[in-house]
C-alpha positions in Angstrom: -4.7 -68.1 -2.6 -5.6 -70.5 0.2 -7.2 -69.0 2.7 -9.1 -65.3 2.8 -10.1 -63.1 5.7 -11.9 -60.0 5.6 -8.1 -58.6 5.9 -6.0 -60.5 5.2 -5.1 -63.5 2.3 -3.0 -67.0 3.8 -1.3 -68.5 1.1 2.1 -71.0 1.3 5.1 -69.4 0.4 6.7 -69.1 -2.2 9.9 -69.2 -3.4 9.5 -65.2 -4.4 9.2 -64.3 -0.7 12.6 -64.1 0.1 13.1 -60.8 0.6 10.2 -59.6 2.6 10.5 -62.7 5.2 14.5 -61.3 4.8 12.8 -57.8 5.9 10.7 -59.4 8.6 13.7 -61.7 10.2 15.8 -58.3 10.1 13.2 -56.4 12.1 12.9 -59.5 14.4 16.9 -59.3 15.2 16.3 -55.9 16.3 13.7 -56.4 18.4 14.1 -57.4 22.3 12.4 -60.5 21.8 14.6 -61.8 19.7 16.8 -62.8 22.7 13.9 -65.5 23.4 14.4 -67.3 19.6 17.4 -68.8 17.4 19.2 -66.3 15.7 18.0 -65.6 12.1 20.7 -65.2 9.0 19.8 -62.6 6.4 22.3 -63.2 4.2 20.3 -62.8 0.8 21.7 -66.6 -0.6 21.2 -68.2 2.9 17.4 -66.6 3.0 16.3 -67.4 -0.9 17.9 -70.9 -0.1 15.4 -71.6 3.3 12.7 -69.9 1.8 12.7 -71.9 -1.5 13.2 -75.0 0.6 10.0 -74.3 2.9 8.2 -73.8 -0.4 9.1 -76.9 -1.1 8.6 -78.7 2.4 5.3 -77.0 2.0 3.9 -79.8 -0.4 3.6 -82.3 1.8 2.1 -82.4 5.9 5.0 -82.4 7.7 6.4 -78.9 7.6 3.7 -76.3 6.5 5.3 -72.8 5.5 2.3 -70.1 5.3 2.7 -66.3 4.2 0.1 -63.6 5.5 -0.2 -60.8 3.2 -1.8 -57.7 3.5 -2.8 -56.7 0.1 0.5 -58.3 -1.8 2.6 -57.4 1.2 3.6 -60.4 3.2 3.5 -59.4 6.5 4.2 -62.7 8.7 4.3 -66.0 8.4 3.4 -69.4 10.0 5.0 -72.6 10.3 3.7 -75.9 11.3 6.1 -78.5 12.1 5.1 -82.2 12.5 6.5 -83.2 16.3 5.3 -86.6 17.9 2.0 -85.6 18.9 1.3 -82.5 17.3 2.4 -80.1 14.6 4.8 -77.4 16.2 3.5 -73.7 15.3 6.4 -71.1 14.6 5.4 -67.5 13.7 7.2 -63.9 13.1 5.4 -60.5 12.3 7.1 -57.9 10.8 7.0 -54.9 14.0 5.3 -52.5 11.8 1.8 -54.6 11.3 2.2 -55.9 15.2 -0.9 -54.8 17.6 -3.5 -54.8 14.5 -4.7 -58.0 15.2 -3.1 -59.4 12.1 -1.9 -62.7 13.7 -4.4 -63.7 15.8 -7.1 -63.0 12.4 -4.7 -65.3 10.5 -3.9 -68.3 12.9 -7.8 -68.4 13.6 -8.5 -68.6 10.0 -5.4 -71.4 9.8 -6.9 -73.3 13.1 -10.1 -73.4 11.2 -8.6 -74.9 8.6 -5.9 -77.6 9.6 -8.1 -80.2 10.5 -9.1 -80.4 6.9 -6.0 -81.7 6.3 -5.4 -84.0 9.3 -3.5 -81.9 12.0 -5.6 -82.2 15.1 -3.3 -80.8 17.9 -0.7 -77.7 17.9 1.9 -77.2 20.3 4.3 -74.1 20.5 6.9 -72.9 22.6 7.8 -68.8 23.6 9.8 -67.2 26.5 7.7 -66.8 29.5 9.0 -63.2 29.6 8.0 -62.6 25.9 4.3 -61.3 27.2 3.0 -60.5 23.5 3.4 -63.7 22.6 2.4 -65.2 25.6 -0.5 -63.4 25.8 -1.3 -64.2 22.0 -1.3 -67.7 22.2 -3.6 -67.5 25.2 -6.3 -65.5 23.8 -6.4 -68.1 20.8 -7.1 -71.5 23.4 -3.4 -72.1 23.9 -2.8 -73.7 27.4 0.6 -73.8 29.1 1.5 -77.3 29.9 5.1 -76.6 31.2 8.1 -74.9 31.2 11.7 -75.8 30.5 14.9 -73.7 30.7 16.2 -72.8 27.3 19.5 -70.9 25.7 19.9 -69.3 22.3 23.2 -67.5 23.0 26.1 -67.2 25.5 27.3 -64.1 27.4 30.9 -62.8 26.8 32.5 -65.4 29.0 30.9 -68.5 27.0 28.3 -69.2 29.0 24.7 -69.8 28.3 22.2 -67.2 28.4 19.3 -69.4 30.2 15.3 -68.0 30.1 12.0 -70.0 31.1 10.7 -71.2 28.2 6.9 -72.1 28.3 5.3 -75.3 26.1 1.5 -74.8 25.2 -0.5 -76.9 23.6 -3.8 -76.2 21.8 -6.6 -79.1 20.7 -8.1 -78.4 17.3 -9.9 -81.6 16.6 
């Protein structure tokens, strides 16, 4: 265990997690947001391979893997990704554990806590349409510092599929 909340327990992952981040990017593909983020592959060798290399990554500072379990359930997960000036924050929520306040509880408790080991400045990136998320990193000091036009997919011709993206930005030191 890393970190505790009166909920919730933050640890890094683990190897093990496989399958329920597998669960949690499946539920993400189905979701409409989904249009607004890289595709995920659930193939079961391609997931236990990125999962046991975050696990991994997650030993050092520069790429930070976090799982958020309820009881022994993971339920989401963090990332934090060293970028020039700040470490890049990625997150996913399985649907079912969405609009319990289970993220923002866990990313406080995680903001509270990186500055213990050196990152000082978060930065993250969601569709401007995407209001959940918008409105998530907003209620946790997130600031929107621009916008850029971004493309995960292409329509049946071939061309891109082209949304605002917004960039925020959040000071921890």
């Amino acid at each position: 265990m890393l970190l505790k909340t009166n909920r919730l327990t933050i640890r890094h992952i683990e190897p093990g997690d496989w399958k329920n981040i597998k669960k949690i990017w499946q539920d993400f593909n189905n979701s409409p947001f989904s249009q607004y983020d890289m595709p995920h592959n659930t193939d079961d060798e391609d997931v236990k391979n990125r999962i046991s290399k975050w696990a991994n990554a997650s030993k050092g500072f520069e790429h930070i893997f976090f799982a958020v379990c309820l009881e022994e359930i993971v339920i989401g997960f963090f990332s934090f990704n060293i970028r020039e000036d700040s470490h890049e924050l990625g997150y996913c929520f399985s649907s079912a554990y969405q609009g319990e306040g289970y993220a923002k509880e866990s990313l406080k408790a995680l903001i509270e806590y990186l500055p213990e080991i050196g990152i000082k400045k978060l930065s993250a990136g969601t569709a401007i349409n995407n209001v959940p998320s918008v409105s998530f990193l907003k209620s946790l000091g997130f600031v929107l510092t621009g916008t850029e036009k971004v493309s995960f997919y292409k329509n049946e011709e071939g061309n891109d599929i082209v949304f605002e993206g917004g960039k925020f930005e959040l000071n921890i030191e």
